[in-house]
MARFINU-887080 format. One line per 8 residues: number of its first residue (from 1); their letters; for each residue z, y, x of C-alpha. Coordinates in nm, 3 decimals, padded with zeros to 5 digits. Each point is the difference from the previous one (the first is absolute). Example, Ala and Ser with C-alpha at 12.3 -4.5 7.8 and 13.67 -1.06 7.14 Angstrom:
% MARFINU-887080
1 = AS = 00.780,-00.450,01.230  -00.066,00.344,00.137
% end
This chain:
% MARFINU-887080
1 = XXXXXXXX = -01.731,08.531,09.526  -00.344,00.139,-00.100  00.134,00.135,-00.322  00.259,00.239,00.170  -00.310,00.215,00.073  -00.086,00.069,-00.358  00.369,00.167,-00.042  -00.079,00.269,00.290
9 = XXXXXXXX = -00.091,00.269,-00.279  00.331,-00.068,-00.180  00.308,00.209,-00.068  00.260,-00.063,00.310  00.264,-00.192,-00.224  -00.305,-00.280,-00.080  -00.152,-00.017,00.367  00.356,-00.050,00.164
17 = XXXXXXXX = 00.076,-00.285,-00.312  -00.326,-00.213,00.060  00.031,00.042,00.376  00.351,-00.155,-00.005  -00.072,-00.253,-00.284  -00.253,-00.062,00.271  00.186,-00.038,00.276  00.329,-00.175,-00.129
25 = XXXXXXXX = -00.137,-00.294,-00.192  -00.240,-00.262,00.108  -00.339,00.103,-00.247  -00.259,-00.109,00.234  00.110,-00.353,-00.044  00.024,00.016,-00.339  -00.321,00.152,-00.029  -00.137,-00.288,00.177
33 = XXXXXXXX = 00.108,-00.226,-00.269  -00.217,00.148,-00.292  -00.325,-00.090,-00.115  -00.282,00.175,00.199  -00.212,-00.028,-00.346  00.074,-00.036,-00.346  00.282,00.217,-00.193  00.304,00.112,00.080
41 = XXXXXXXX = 00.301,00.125,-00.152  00.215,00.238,00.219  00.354,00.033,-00.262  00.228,00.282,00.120  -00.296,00.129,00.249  00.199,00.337,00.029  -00.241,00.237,00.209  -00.256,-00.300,-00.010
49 = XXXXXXXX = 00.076,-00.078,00.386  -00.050,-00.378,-00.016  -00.268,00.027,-00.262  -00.226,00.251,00.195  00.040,-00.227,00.345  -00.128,-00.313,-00.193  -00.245,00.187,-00.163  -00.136,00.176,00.323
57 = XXXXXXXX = 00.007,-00.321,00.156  -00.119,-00.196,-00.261  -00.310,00.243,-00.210  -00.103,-00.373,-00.203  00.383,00.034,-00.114  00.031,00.145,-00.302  00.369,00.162,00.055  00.216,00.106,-00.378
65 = XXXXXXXX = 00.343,00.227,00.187  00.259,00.030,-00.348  00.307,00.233,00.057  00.233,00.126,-00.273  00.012,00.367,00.231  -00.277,00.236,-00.155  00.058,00.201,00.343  -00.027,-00.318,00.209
73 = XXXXXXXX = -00.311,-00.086,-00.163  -00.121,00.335,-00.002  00.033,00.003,00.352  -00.154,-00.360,00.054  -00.322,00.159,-00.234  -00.053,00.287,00.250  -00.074,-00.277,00.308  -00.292,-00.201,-00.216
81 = XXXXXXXX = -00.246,00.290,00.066  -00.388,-00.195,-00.111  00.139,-00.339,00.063  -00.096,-00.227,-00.293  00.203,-00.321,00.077  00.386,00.151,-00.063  00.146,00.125,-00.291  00.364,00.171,-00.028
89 = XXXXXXXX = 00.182,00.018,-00.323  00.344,00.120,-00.153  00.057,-00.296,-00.196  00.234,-00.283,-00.085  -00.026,-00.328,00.105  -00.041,-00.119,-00.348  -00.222,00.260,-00.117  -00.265,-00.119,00.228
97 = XXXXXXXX = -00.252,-00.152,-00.241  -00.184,-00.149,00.308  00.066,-00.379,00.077  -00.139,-00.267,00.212  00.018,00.137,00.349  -00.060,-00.174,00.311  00.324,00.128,00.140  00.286,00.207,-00.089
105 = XXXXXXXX = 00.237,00.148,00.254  00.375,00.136,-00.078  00.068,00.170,00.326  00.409,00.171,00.005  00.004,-00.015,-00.369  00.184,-00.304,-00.167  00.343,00.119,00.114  -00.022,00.334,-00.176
113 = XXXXXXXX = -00.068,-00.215,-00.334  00.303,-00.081,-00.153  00.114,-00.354,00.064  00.013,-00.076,-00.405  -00.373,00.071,00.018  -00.089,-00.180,00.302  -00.143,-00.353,-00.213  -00.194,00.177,-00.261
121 = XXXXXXXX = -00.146,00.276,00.298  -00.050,-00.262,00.239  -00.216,-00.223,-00.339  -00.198,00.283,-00.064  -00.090,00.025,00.388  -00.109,-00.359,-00.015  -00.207,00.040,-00.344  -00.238,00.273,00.167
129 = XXXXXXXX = -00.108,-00.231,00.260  -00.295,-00.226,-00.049  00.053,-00.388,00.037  -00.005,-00.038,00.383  00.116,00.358,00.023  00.229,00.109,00.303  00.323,00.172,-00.033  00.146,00.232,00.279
137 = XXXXXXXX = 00.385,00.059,00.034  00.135,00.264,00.234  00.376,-00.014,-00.078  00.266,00.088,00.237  00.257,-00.297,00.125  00.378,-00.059,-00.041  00.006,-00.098,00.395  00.088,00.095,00.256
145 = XXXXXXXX = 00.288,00.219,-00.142  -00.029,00.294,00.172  -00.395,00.050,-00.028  00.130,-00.004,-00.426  00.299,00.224,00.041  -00.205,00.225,00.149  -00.283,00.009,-00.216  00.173,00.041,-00.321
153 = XXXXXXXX = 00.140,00.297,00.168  -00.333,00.130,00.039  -00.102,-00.095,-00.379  00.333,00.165,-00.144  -00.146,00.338,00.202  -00.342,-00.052,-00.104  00.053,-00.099,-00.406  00.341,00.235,-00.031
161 = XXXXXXXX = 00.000,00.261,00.259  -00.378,00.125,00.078  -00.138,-00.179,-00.362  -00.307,-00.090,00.203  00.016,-00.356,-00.140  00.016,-00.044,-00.386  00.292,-00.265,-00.048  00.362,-00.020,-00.214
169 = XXXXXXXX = 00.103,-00.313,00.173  -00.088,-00.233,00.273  00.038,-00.364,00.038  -00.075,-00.215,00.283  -00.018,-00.390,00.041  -00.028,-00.248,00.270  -00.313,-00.173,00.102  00.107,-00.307,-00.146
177 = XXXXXXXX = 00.071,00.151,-00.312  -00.328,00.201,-00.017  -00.217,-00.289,00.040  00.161,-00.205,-00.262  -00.082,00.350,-00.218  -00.355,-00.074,00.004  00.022,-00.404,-00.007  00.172,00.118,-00.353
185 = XXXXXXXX = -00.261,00.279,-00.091  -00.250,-00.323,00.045  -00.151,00.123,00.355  -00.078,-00.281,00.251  -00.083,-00.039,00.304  00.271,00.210,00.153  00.038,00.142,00.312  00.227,00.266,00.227
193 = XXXXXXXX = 00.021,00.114,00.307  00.250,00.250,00.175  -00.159,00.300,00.107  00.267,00.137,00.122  -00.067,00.000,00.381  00.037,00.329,00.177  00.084,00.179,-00.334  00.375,00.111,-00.055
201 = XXXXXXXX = -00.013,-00.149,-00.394  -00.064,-00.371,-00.095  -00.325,-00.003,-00.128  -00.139,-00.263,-00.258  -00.352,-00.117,-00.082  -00.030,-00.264,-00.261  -00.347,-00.148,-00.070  -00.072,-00.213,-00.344
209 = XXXXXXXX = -00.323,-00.080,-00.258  -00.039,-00.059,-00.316  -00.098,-00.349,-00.043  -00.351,-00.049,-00.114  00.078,-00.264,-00.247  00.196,00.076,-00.323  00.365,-00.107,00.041  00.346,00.113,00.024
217 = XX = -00.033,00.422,-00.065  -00.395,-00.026,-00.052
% end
């Protein structure tokens, strides 16, 4: 990833993080699903990885990275250098006043949010898209059973032990149950595909929109 490069001045501890979130999951694919103009909001960006690729790629993209970590975000702030088109800032989701984007992505987030919240989080995700706006998923997959068992192992070290990862809980799904999710939170259009391939946990992407008439959610 092009992005990695803007890290190289960074404490150790952040290099080695983006490097791995790098290597381990599958973000050049879901890079290639966002907009390569328009808006885009990047919730749970931590060091602003995924939004600084798109944004590098993309300079008509005007990237928004959110992260509840002031350190994260600090971090993420250091890489944007005299780059106009990205933005990084220690916010919640619903203190965003922005709305209408032309895409919002929730990369490794939704199962740190606890599962009480996931309707009302998941609504608010589809009421800051635009009509016709896409939605990107990256969750992480119920099957095949040891790709899971092994990754919650590496979430229990990374949320509990190191505290790299800002999360009380976590709560996984299964594809079928995640795409029914956003049928509910009025998405359409939905999509997944198993990225998975060549990667030792069972990566998720989920693609949906907004529909551009007023209905169900609208």
């Amino acid at each position: 990833m092009r992005a990695l490069s803007l890290y190289r001045d960074q404490p150790p501890g952040v290099r080695l993080h983006t490097f791995l979130r790098a290597w381990s999951a599958p973000l050049d694919e879901v890079v290639a699903t966002l907009p390569t103009t328009g808006s885009l909001l990047d919730i749970g960006c931590g060091h602003g990885l995924v939004s600084n690729e798109a944004a590098l790629r993309h300079p008509e993209l005007k990237v928004l990275g959110i992260d509840l970590s002031e350190t994260k975000i600090a971090s993420a702030r250091a890489t944007v250098g005299t780059r106009a088109n990205v933005e990084f800032r220690a916010a919640r989701l619903d203190a965003v006043p922005e709305s209408a984007f032309d895409a919002v992505a929730l990369i490794d987030v939704l199962y740190l949010v606890p599962e009480a919240s996931w309707s009302s989080f998941l609504s608010t995700c589809f009421h800051k898209l635009a009509p016709g706006g896409v939605f990107v998923l990256k969750e992480i997959g119920t099957e095949p059973r040891w790709k899971f068992e092994r990754l919650k192992l590496q979430e229990l070290v990374s949320t509990k032990v190191l505290r790299i990862t800002k999360g009380d809980t976590m709560h996984f799904e299964s594809e079928s149950s995640l795409c029914r999710r956003l049928q509910d939170a009025g998405f359409e259009d939905v999509a997944l595909r198993r990225l998975d391939a060549g990667f030792t946990s069972p990566h998720l992407l989920l693609t949906a929109k907004r529909p551009r008439l007023a209905g169900r959610g609208a």
